[in-house]
C-alpha positions as CSV (number, residue, x, y, z in Angstrom):
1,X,-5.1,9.4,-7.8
2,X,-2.8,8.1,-10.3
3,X,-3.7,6.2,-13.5
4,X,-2.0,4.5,-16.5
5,X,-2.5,5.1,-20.0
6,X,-1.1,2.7,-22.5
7,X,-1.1,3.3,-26.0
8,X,0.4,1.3,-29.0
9,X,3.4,2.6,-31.4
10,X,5.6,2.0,-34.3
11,X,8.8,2.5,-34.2
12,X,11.1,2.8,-37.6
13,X,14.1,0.2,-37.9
14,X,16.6,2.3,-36.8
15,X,14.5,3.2,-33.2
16,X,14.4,-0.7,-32.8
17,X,17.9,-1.2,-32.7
18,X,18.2,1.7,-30.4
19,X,15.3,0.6,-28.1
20,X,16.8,-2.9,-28.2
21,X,20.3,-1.3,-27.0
22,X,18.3,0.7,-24.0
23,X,16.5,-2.7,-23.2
24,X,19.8,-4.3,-23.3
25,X,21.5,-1.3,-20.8
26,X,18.5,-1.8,-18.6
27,X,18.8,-4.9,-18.0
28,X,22.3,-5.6,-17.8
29,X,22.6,-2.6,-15.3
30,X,19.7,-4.2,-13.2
31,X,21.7,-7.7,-13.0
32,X,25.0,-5.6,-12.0
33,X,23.0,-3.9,-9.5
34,X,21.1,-7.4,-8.2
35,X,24.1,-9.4,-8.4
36,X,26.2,-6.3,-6.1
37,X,23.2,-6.9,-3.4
38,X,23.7,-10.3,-3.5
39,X,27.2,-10.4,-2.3
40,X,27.0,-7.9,-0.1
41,X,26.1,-8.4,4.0
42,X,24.1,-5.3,3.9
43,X,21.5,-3.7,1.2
44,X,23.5,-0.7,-0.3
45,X,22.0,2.4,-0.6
46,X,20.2,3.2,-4.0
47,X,22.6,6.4,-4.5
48,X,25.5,3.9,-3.8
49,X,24.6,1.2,-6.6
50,X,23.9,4.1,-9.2
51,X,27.4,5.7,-9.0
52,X,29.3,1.8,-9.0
53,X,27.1,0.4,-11.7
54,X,26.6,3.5,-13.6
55,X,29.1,6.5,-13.3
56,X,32.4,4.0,-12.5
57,X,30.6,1.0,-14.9
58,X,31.1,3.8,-18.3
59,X,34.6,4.4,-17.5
60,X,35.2,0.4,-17.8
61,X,36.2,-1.2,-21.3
62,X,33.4,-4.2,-20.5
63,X,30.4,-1.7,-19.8
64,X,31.7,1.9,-21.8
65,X,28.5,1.5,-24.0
66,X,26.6,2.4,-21.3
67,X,26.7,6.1,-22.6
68,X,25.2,5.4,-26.0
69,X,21.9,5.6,-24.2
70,X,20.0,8.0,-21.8
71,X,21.0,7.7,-18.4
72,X,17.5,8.1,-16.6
73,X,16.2,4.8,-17.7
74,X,19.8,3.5,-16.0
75,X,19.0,5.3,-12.6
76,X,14.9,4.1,-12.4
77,X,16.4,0.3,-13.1
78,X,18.5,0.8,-10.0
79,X,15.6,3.0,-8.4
80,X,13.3,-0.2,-9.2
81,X,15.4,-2.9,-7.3
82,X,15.8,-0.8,-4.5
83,X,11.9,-1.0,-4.4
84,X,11.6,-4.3,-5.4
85,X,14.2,-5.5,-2.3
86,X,11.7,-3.2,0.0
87,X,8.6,-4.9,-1.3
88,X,10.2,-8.2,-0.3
89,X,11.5,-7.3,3.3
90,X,8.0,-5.8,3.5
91,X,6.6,-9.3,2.4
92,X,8.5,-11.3,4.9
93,X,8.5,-9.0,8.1
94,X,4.0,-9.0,7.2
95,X,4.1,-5.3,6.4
96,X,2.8,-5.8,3.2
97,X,-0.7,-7.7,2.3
98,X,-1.0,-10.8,0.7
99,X,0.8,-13.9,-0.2
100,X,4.8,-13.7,0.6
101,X,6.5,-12.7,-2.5
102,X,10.4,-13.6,-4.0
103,X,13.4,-11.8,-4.0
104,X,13.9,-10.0,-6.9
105,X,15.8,-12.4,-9.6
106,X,18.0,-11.9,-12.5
107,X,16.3,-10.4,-15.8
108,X,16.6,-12.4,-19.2
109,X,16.5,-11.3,-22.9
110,X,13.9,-13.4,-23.8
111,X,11.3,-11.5,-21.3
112,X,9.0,-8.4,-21.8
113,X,11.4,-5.9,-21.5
114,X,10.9,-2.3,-20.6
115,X,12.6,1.4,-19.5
116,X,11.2,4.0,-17.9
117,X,12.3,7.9,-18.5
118,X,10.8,10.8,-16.0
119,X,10.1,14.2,-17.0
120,X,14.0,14.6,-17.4
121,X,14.3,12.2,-20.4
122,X,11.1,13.0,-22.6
123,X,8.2,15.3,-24.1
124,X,5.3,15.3,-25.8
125,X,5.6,17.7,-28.8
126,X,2.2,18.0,-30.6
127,X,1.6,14.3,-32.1
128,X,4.7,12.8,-31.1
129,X,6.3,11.9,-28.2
130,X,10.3,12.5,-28.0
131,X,12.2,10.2,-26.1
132,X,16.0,11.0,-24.8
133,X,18.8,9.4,-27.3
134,X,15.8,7.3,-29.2
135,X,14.0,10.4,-31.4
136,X,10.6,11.5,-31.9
137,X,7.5,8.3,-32.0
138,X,4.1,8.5,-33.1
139,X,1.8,6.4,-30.7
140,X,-1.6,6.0,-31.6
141,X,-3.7,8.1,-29.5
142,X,-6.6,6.1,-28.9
143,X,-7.5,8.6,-26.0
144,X,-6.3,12.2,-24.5
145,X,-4.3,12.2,-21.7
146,X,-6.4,14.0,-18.6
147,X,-2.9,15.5,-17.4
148,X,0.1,16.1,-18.1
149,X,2.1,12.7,-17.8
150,X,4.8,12.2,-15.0
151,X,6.9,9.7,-16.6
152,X,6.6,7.0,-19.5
153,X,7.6,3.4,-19.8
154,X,8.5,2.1,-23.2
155,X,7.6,-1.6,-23.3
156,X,8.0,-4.5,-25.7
157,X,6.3,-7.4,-24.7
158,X,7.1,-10.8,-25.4
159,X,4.9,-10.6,-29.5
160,X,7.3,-8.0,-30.4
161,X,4.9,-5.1,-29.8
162,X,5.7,-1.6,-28.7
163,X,3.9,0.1,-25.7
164,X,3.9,3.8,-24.6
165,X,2.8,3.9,-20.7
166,X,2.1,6.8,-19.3
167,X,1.4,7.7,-15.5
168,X,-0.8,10.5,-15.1
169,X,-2.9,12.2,-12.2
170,X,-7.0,12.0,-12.4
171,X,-9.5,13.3,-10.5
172,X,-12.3,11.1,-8.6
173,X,-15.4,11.7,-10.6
174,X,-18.8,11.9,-8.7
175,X,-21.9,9.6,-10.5
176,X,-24.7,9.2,-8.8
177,X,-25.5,5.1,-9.5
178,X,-29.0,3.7,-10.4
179,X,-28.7,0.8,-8.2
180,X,-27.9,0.6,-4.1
181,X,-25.8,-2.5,-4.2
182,X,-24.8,-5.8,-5.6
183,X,-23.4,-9.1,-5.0
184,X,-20.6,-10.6,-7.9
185,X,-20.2,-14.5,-7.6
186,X,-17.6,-15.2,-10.0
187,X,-17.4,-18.7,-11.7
188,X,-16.3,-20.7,-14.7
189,X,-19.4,-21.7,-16.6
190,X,-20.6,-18.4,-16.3
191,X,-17.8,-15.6,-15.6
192,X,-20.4,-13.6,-12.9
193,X,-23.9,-13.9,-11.6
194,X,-25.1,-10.9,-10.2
195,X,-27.2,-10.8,-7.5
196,X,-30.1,-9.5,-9.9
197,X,-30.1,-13.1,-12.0
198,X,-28.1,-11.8,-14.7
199,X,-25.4,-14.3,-15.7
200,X,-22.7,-12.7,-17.6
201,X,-20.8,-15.2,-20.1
202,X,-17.4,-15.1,-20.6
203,X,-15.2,-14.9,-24.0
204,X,-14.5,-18.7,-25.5
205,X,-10.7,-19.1,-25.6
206,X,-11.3,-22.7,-27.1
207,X,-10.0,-22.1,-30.4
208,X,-7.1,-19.6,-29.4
209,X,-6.1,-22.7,-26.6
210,X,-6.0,-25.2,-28.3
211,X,-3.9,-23.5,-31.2
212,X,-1.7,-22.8,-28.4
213,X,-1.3,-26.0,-27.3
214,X,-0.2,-27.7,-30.7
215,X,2.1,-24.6,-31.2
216,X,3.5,-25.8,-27.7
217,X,3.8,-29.2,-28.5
218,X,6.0,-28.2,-31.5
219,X,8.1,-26.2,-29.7
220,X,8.9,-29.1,-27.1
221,X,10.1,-30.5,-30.5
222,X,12.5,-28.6,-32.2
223,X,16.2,-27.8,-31.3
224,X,17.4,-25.2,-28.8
225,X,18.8,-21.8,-30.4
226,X,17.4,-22.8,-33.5
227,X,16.0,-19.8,-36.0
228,X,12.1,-22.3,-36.3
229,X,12.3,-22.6,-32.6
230,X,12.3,-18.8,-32.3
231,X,9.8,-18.4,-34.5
232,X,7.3,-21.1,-33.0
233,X,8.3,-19.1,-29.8
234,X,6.9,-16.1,-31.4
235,X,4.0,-17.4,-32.6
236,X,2.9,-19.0,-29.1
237,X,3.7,-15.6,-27.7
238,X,1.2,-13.6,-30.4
239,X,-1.3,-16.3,-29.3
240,X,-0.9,-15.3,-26.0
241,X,-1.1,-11.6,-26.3
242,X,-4.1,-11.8,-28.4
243,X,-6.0,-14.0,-25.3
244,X,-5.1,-11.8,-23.1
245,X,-6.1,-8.6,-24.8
246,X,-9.4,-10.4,-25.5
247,X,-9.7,-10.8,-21.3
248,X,-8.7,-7.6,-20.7
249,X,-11.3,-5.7,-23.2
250,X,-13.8,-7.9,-21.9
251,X,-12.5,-7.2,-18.1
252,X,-12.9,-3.2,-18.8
253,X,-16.3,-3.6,-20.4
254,X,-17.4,-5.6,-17.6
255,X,-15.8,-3.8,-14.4
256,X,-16.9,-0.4,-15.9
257,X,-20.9,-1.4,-16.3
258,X,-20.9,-2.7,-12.4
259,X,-19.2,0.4,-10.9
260,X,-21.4,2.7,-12.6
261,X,-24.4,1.2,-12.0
262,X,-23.9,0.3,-8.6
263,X,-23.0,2.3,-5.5
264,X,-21.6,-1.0,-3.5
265,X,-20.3,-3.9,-5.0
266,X,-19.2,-7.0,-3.0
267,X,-16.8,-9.3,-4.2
268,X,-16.1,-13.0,-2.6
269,X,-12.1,-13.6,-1.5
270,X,-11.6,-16.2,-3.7
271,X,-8.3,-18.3,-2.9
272,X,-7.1,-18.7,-6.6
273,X,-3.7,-19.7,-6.2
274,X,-5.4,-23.1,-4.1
275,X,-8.3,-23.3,-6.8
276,X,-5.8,-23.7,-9.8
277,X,-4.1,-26.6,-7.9
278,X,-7.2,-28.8,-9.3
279,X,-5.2,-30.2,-12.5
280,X,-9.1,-30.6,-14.2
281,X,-9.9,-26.8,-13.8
282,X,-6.6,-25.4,-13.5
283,X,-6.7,-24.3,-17.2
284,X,-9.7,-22.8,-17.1
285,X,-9.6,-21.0,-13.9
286,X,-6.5,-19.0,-15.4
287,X,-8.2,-17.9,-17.8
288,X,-10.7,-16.1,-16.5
289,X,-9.1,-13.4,-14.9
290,X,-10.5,-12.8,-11.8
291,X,-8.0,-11.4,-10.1
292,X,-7.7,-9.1,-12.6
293,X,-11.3,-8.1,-12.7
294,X,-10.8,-7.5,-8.7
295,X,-8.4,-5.0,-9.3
296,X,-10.1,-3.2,-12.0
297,X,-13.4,-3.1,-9.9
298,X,-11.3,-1.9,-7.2
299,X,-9.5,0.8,-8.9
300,X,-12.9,2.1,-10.6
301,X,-14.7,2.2,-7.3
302,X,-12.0,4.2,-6.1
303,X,-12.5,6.7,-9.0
304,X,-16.3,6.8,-9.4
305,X,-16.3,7.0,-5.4
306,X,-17.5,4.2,-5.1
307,X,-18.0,1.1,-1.9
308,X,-16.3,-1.9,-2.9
309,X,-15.9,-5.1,0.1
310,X,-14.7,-8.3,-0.5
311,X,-16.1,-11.0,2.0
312,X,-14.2,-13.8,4.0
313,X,-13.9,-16.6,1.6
314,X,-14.9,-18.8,4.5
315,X,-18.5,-17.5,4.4
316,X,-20.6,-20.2,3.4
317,X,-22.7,-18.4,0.3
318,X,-23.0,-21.8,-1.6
319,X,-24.6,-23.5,1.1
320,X,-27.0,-21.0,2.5
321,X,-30.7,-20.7,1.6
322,X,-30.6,-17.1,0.6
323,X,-34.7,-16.9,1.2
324,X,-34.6,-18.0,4.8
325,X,-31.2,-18.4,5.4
326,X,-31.1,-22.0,6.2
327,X,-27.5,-23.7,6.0
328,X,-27.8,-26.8,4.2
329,X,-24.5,-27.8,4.1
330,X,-21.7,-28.9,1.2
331,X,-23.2,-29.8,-2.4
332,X,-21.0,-31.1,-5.1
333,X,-19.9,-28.8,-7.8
334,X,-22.1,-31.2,-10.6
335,X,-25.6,-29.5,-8.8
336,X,-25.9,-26.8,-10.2
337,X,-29.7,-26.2,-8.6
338,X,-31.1,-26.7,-5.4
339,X,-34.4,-26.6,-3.6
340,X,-34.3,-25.5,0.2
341,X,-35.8,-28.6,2.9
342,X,-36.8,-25.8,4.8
343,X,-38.6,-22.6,3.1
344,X,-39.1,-25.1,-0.4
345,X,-37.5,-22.2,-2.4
346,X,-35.7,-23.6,-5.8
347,X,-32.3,-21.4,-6.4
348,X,-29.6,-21.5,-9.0
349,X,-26.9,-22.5,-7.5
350,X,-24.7,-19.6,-8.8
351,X,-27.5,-16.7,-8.2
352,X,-28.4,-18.0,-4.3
353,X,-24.3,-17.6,-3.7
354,X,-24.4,-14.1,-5.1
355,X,-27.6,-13.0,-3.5
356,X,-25.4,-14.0,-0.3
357,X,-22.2,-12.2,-1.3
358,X,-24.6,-8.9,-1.4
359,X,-25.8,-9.2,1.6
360,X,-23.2,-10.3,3.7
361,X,-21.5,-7.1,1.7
362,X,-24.1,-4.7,3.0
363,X,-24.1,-6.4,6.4
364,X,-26.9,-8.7,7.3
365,X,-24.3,-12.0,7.6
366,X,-27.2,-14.0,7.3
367,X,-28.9,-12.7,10.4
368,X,-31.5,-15.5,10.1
369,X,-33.3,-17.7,13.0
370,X,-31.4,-21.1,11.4
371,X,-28.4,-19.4,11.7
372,X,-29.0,-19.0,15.4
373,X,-29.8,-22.7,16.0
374,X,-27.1,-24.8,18.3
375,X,-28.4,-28.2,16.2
376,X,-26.1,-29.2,13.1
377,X,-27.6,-28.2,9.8
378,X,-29.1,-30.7,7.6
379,X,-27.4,-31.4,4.2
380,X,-30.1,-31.2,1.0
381,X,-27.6,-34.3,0.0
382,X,-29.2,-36.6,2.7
383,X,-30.6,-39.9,1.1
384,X,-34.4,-39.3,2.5
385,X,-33.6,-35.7,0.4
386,X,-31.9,-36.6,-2.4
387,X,-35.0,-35.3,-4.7
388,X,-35.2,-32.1,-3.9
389,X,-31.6,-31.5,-5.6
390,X,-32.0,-30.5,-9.5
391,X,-28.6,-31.3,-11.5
392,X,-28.9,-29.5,-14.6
């Protein structure tokens, strides 16, 4: 399986003026390219777009500085719209999984930018990394590389920072795991309760937010194209970077500890993109990261050969007596524990809901007698049962 590893470098002034002309090749070659699909009645051929936007674009006065950088990073821009045009036929014809996706659009300057060189346009000599027309960079090698790398992408995000990603091949490792299974109910309060009881917190992004927020309001402020504009940008955009970097070390911690302890791990489809809609939780719920912690579970299972299912989001976990598996119906979001009218067991709201998750995971689908009943379930919210229900 393939794998990325990012690392972190420096570059000296005079490689920032020639990464910023490669960005700026890159992206001007992808917006020839997008803006040639656009007018034509037919989807050219990726071999077709290279040799009018490249090879006949250098011998033009408007694009002859083309050649001043490397021509594989030109070729994979191309190579990339090609697949991002597939990915979108793919999303509208149902091909390809999930929600429909855009065309591709135009790129700006202001954006992450980022090139990516195969095995024709760099090395790795000792320490340093050489990259075609750029020169020799020192990343920091926070880790060895399992494999030979298969290409690189030099990035530079939106803070200014320079990134080093490399795509390499790893073999699936084979860990026996201490525990069977286990059921992941992810949440806001806490970030996941396992189906043990354990309630794993997640980091506070109060401060960061809210500095984020004034910075904002600043911004909103001050004149277009103005040199304080761009630097209030860049300060919003460090703020950012340092959030997320703070999710995703805490995503990794947490993604790694579950699929090595656990041989299947059950996840609950959670429709995120309807949740966030909610103007009061919509701030919070983006800044969790589930979907991001789906993916890293996902990937790790796959590594650690591992089980990982992810339930229908339509299976009622949150209002099902996880003891006797008695439905009691909807309870507002404010309850946060509840006592079952049937077997009398108390659950945390959050803990019942995972126990669920597991074991719909490993296939029991809450094989239960109440289940089977034709009668409609009771809610625990009844007036005659309003004092079983704990709000904490």
């Amino acid at each position: 399986m393939k794998a990325r590893y990012r690392y972190r470098f420096y570059p000296t002034d005079q490689q920032r003026q020639r990464l910023a002309q490669l960005f700026g090749c890159v992206r001007v070659v992808w917006n020839d390219a997008l803006a040639i699909c656009k007018q034509s009645d037919s989807l050219p051929k990726t071999s077709e777009l290279q040799k009018l936007v490249i090879t006949q674009g250098k011998k033009t006065p408007e694009r002859q500085w083309l050649s001043d950088v490397s021509n594989v990073p030109l070729q994979q821009s191309v190579a990339d719209l090609g697949v991002a045009y597939k990915n979108f036929f793919d999303s509208i014809k149902g091909r390809r999984k999930g929600k429909k996706i855009n065309p591709p659009r135009f790129k700006k300057k202001t954006e992450r930018q980022s090139a990516r060189f195969t095995t024709y346009g760099f090395s790795i000599k000792g320490e340093e990394v050489y990259l075609a027309k750029i020169g020799n960079v020192r990343p920091i090698w926070s880790r060895k590389l399992p494999s030979k790398p298969s290409s690189v992408t030099v990035i530079k995000d939106a803070a200014n920072r320079y990134f080093l990603s490399f795509v390499v091949e790893i073999d699936p490792v084979h860990q026996p795991a201490s525990n069977p299974s286990i059921g992941i109910d992810l949440g806001i309060k806490a970030f996941a309760t396992l189906s043990t009881g354990e309630k794993i917190d997640g980091p506070d992004y109060s401060k960061l937010d809210k500095k984020i927020r004034r910075k904002q309001r600043k911004l909103a402020r001050q004149v277009k194209g103005s040199q304080r504009r761009e630097k209030t940008r860049l300060q919003i955009a460090k703020l950012h970077s340092r959030i997320s970097d703070i999710r995703r070390d805490f995503l990794h911690k947490v993604s790694t500890r579950v699929v090595i302890e656990n041989q299947v791990i059950t996840l609950e489809d959670l429709n995120v993109s309807g949740m966030v809609k909610n103007r009061k939780l919509a701030r919070a719920i983006s800044l969790q990261g589930w979907r991001e912690f789906r993916v890293l579970v996902e990937a790790k299972c796959t590594k650690l050969n591992r089980e990982f299912i992810v339930i229908d989001r339509w299976e009622p976990t949150s209002r099902t007596c996880s003891t006797c598996g008695f439905k009691w119906g909807k309870v507002d979001l404010s309850v946060r524990s509840v006592v079952c009218i049937n077997c009398g067991a108390e659950h945390d709201r959050d803990e019942n809901a995972a126990r669920n998750i597991e074991k719909v995971g490993i296939g029991h689908c809450h094989d239960y007698k109440w289940t089977q009943r034709g009668s409609k379930t009771t809610s625990v919210a009844s007036p005659d049962e309003a004092s079983r229900i704990i709000a904490l």
